[in-house]
C-alpha positions, 0 to 999 in steps of 0.5 A: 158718183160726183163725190167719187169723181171729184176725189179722183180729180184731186188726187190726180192733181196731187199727184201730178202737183207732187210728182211732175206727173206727165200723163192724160187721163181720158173718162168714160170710153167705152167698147161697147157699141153707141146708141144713135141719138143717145148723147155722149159725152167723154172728159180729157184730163191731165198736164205735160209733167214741167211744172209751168203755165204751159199745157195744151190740152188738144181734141182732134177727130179722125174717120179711122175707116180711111187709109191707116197711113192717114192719121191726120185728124178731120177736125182738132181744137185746143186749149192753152192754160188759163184759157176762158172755160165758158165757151164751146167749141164745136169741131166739124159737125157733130161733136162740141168741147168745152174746157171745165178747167184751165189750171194743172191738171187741164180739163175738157169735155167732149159732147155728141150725138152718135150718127151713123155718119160717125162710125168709126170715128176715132177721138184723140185727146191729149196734153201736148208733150203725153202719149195721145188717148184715143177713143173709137166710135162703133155704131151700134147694129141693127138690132135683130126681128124677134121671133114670133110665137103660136098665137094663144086665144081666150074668151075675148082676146088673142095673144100674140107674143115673140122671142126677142133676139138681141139684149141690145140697150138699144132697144127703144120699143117694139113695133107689132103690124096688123095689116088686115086692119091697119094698125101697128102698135108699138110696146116695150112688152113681148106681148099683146091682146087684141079683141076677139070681137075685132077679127071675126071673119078677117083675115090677119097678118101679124109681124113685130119689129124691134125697133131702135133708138132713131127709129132703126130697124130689120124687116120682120123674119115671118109673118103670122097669117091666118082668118080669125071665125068660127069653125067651119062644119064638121066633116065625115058625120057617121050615125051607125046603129049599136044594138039601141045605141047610135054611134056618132062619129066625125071628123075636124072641119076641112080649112083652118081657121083661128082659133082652134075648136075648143068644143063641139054640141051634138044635136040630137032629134029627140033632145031640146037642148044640145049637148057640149063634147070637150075637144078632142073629142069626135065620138059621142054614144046616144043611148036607149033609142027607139029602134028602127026609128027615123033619128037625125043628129047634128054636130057643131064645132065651137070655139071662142068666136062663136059656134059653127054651122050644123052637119047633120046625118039621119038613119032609120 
């Protein structure tokens, strides 16, 4: 790149040398909106075309947002060949120039900090006597909230993901809130894992924010709400007799909670040990039992934080 750069230049400098070219060349202007706080920097370059030790090389900014009759710049600096190029210059506030060369073609370099202050702005740049060279600044926006995703569980963790909505260079991280335990974690990924064991019985509020170079940011677009424990108890237990058979039924457990059942264990009075029904699942067949007999069974619902209370029901 600094090999490409420096043939530029001198093929500039033969061209203007040769032909008494009267031009300004400016590098590194872009449409693309600024980051804040990332620092830029722009050279200006070129000479007036007559030959003599007489070029001016001229910086001047102007807030483009005032009337467009007004084309006075807020602030100019300029640099009369062979000037001393050791020393910057600052013009207003923000930006500082420095001249890298004093001889045919001039050269000088703009340096700045984007600032929501400069929006707008316009830097000018030219060799007194060529056609001006101006370069608008444009903030970057406020990058967008991303959107959150279902929550995922495994056996000891929960996964909260988004969708980001802006493919801005912006970007800095990712700022995630948890409010029930006031915590916020900030990440470059579009995930994360929280402990399982950490959010038994709590109530969680979950939103994500992208967060951008100087710390900017849109409020969260939603927020994910939801009491991470163990299922509440099965509803609508039903034993029925079938011949010697008993058929149980039941239902989900009434109020939501996080996470999903991902089982449920039939107790039945004649057995040790309980037996695992895979959700969905709400049915289970007890075969060969004594007819007419006093028979209870129980049912619980499972899932990753632990196993909920038992309903029972009893049929004689």
């Amino acid at each position: 790149m600094k090999k490409a750069a420096f043939c530029l230049l001198v093929l500039l400098c033969l061209l203007l040398s040769v032909n008494g070219t009267s031009m300004t060349l400016f590098v590194g202007c872009t449409s693309s909106p600024l980051c804040l706080s990332e620092p830029v920097s722009y050279m200006c370059s070129g000479e007036n075309g007559a030959g003599l030790d007489d070029d001016v090389l001229r910086w001047g900014i102007r807030d483009s947002s005032r009337s467009s009759n007004d084309n006075i710049p807020n602030g100019t600096t300029a640099y009369v060949e062979r000037t001393d190029v050791s020393t910057p210059r600052i013009i207003g506030t923000y930006f500082e120039t420095i001249l890298t060369s004093s001889a045919d073609p001039m050269r000088s370099n703009i340096s700045f900090s984007p600032v929501l202050a400069i929006n707008n702005y316009t830097i000018l740049c030219d060799i007194i006597g060529t056609t001006p060279f101006g370069c608008s600044i444009i903030i970057a926006d406020v990058l967008a909230a991303p959107v959150s995703t279902d929550i995922k569980f495994t056996s000891d963790t929960l996964i909260f993901s988004w969708t980001p909505q802006s493919t801005s260079p912006c970007l800095s991280h990712y700022s995630v809130n948890v409010t029930s335990i006031e915590y916020t974690i900030n990440t470059t990924n579009t995930s994360l894992s929280l402990p399982v064991h950490s959010t038994n019985d709590t109530k969680y509020s979950i939103s994500v924010v992208a967060v951008a170079t100087a710390g900017r940011y849109m409020d969260p677009t939603s927020k994910i709400i939801f009491i991470a424990d163990v299922p509440g108890p099965v509803t609508d237990l039903v034993i029925n007799w079938t011949g010697f058979d008993i058929y149980v039924t039941w239902n989900y457990p009434p109020y939501f909670v996080s996470p999903y059942v991902s089982s449920y264990i039939v107790y039945p009075s004649d057995h040790y040990t309980g037996i695992t029904i895979p959700a969905p699942t709400t049915t289970y067949n007890i075969p060969d039992v004594t007819v007419r007999s006093v028979y209870t069974v129980g049912v619980a619902a499972v899932n990753v934080l632990g196993t909920g209370p038992t309903a029972s029901a009893t049929i004689s």
